[in-house]
C-alpha positions in Angstrom: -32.3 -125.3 26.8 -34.0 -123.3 29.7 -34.2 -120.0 29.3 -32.2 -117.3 32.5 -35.3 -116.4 34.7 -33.6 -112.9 34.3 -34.4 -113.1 30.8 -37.8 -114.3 31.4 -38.3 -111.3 33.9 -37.5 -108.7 31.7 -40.8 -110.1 29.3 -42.8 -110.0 32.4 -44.5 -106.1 32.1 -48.2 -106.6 33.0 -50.2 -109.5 35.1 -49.2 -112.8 35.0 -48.5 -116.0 37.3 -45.2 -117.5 37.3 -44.4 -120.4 38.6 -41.0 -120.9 41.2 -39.4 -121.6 44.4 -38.3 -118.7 46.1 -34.6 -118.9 46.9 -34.9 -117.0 49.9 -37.7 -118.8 51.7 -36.8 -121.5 53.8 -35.8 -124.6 51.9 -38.5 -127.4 52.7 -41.2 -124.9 51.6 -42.5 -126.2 48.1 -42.7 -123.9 44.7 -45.8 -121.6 44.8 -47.4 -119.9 42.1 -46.8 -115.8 42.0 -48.8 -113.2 40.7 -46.7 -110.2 38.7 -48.4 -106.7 39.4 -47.6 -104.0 36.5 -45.6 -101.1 38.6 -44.5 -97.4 37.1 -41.2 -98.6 37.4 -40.9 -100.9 34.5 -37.3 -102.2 35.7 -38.7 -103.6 38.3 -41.6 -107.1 39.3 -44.0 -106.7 42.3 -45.2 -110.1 43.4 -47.8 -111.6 45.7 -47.3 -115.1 46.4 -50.5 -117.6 45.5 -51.2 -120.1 48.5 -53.4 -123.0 49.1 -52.4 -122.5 53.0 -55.9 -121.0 53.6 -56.0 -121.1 57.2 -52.3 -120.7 58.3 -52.6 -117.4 56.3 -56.3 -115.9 58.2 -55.1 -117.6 61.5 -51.9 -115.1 60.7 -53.6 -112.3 60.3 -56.1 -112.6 63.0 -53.9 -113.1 65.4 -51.2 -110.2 64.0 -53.1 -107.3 62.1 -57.4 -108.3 61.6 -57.3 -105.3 58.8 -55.7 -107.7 56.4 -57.6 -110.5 56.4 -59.4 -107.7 53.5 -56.1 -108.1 51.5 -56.1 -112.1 51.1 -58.0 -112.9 47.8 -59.3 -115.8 47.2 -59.2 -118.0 44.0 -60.0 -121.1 42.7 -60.4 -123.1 39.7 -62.6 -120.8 38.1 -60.4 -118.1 38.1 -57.2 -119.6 37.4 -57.4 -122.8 35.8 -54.4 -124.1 36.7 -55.2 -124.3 40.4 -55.2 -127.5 42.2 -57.7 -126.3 45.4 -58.8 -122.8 46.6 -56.1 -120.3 47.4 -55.7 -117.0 48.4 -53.1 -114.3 47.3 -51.6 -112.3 49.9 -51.9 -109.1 48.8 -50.2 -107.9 52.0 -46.7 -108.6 51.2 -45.9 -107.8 47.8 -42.3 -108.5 46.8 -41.0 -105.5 45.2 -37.4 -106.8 43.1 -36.0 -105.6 40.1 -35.6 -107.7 37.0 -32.2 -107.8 36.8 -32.0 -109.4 40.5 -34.5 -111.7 39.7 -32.3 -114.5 39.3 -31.7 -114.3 43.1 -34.8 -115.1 44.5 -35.7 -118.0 41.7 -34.2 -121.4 43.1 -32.0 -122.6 40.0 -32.7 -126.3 41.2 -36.6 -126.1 40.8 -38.3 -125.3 37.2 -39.6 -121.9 36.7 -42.3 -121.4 34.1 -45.3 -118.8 33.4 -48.4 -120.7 34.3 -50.4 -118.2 32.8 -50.4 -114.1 30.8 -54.4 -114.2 30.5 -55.7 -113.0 34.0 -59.3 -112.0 34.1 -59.8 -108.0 34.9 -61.6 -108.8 37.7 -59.0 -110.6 39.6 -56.6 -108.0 38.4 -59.0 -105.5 39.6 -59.3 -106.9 43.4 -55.7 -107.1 43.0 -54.8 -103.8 42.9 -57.7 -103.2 45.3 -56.2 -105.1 48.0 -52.6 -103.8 48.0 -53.8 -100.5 47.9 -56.1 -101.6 50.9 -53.6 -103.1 53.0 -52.9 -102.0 56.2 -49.5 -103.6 56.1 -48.4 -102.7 51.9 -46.1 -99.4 52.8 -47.3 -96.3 50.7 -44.4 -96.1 48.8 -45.7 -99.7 46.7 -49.3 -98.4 46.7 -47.9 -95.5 44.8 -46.0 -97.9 42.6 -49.0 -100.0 41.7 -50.8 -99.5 37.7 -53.9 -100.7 36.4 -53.4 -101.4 33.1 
């Protein structure tokens, strides 16, 4: 039996990396990985979606805001095991949703799993660094975000 995703969100309190299609992007784009941000509002996830779409993402932000390229951080295998090839987390659009609407955004017809609750502090460190660096994250988030 698989367990709700709203029942997994409400476990989800610090940094971890789930694993899920978001319901709400279009539907021939794959599952990603997602990185959970401890907030102040404990009710509530912020996430940042991990891609391997390198490129598409810099040639993005070069051609819409240059200031965020800072806010893409890049990871690999040897920071999250798991990983297939290098990625990056956009840092510059965190999804702010609370727990109990989780549900909405997690495609019921994929599998949705933690890949991981053991993030090294410096990842979680340049993180938090790049949303609160991000020209595009609105203030009210930055204000949001905990290191913990």
């Amino acid at each position: 039996m698989e367990i709700p995703p709203e029942v997994i969100a409400k476990t989800l309190s610090g940094f971890c990396i789930c694993y899920f299609k978001n319901a709400t992007h279009d539907p021939d784009a794959p599952p990603h990985y997602h990185v959970t941000i401890p907030i102040s509002d404990d009710s509530s996830l912020l996430l940042c979606i991990v891609t391997s779409q390198v490129e598409n993402k810099a040639w993005y932000y070069k051609k819409t805001n240059t200031n965020a390229l800072a806010s893409l951080v890049t990871v690999n295998k040897s920071s999250l095991s798991f990983l297939k090839k290098e990625s990056i987390i956009d840092c510059n659009q965190p999804l702010h949703v609370h727990k109990s609407k989780f549900s909405k955004i997690v495609d019921p017809d994929h599998n949705f799993k933690v890949a991981s609750r053991n993030i090294p502090d410096d990842l979680k460190k340049r993180i938090v660094n790049a949303i609160i660096a991000s020209p595009i994250v609105k203030p009210f988030i930055k204000k949001m975000v905990k290191w913990s």
